[in-house]
Every structure is written in C-alpha cells, then in structure tokens.
C-alpha positions in Angstrom: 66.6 242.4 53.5 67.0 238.9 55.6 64.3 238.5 58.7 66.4 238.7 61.8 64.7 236.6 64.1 65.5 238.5 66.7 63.5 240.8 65.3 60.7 238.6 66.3 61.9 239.2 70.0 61.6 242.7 69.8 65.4 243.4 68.6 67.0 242.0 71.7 70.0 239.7 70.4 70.7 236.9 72.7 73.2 238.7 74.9 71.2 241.7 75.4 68.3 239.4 76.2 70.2 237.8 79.1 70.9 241.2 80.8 68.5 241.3 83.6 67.7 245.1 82.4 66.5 244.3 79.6 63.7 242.6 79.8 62.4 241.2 76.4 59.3 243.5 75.5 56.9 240.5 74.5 55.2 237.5 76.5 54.0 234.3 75.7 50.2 234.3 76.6 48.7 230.3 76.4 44.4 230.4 77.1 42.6 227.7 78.7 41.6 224.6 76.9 38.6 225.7 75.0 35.7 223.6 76.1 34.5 222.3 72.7 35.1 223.6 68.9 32.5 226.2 68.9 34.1 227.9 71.0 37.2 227.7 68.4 35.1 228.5 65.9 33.0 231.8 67.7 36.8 233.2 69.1 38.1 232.9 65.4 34.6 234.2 64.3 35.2 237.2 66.4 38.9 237.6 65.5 38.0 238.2 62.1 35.1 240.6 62.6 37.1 243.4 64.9 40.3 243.0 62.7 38.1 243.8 59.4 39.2 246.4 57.5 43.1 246.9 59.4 46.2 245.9 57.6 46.8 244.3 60.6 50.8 244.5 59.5 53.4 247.3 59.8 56.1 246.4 57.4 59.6 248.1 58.6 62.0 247.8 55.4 65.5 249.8 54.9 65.7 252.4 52.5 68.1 253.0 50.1 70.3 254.7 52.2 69.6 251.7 54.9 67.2 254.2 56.7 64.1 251.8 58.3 61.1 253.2 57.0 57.1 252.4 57.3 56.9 250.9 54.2 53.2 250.0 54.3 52.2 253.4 55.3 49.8 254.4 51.8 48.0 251.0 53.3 47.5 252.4 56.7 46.2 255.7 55.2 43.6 253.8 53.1 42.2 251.9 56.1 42.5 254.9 58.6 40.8 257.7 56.3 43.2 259.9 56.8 45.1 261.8 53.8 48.7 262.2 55.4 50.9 259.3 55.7 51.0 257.7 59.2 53.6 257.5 62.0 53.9 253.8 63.3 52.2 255.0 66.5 49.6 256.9 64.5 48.7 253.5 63.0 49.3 251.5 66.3 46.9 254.1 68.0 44.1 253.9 65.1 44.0 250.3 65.4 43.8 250.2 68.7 41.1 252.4 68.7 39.6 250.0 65.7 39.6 246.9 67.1 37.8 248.5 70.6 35.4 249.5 68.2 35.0 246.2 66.4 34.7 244.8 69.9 32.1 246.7 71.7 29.7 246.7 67.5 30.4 242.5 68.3 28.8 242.7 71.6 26.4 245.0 70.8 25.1 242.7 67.9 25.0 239.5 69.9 23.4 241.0 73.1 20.5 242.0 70.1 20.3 238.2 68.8 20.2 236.9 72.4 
C-alpha cells in the first residue's frame, strides 16, 4: 500500500478540500515561543510520561480483498487490558481516557515535590 498524502489531511483530495462544505477535519495548532529550554525539555518530559504504555498509532492497511482494516488492533488489546479486539473508537476512547489519566498522576506527582 502507497501513503496517500491526503491521507494525512484526513482523506479530503484537493478538490473536495476546496468545497466550502467540507471543511478539512484537522488544524494546525503553533504554541508560544517557549521561554527558555527547560521548558522544552519539562513539555517533552511530560509528553513522554502520559503517552507511556499507548501504541500511540492506529495502523489502517487493506486487506486482501482491499477491505481497510485495524491492523494494529492485538497491540491495542495488549495496552488496553482487554481480551477482544478493539474498534478504532474503542482504542481512540481508551487513550483518551489514558492520557487524562497520565495527566492528572503528572500533576499529582509534582504538586507532591513542590
């Protein structure tokens, strides 16, 4: 399978992207200028810690029959402790719910260390 890279736009091809109904699904976000490296450093810091233990990636390959299928799902399961095979949202939903998690155990930890 070739990467599409409109795939990368959320499957809009140029000419649907141009149709003001379709609005392309993703945005561009751009932070402030981060006031020294630290700060770099902690945000990357942090990035790591709530993405621990997600695949982080859904991979979306063609079957034989050119069906798209999860194809990372057995990954998903692994991480999510679950012993079915996920949906997409399933997995979306779980790492949502993950990274919160990761999120709120960060704060916690350096509220305790302040």
């Amino acid at each position: 399978m070739s990467i599409d890279f409109d795939d990368f736009t959320g499957g809009f091809a140029d000419r649907e992207r141009e149709d003001p109904k379709n609005p392309p699904p993703l945005g561009l976000v751009v932070a402030n200028k981060a006031d020294s490296g630290h700060d770099l450093v902690e945000e990357a810091a942090i990035h790591k810690f709530v993405s621990q233990g997600s695949p982080g990636v859904i991979f979306a390959e063609e079957d034989e029959n050119g069906v798209e299928i999860f194809a990372n799902a057995r990954d998903w399961t692994d991480a999510m402790g679950i012993d079915h095979l996920p949906t997409e949202e399933e997995a979306l939903a779980w790492e949502r719910e993950h990274i919160a998690a990761r999120m709120a155990l960060w704060h916690k930890m350096k509220n305790e260390t302040a």
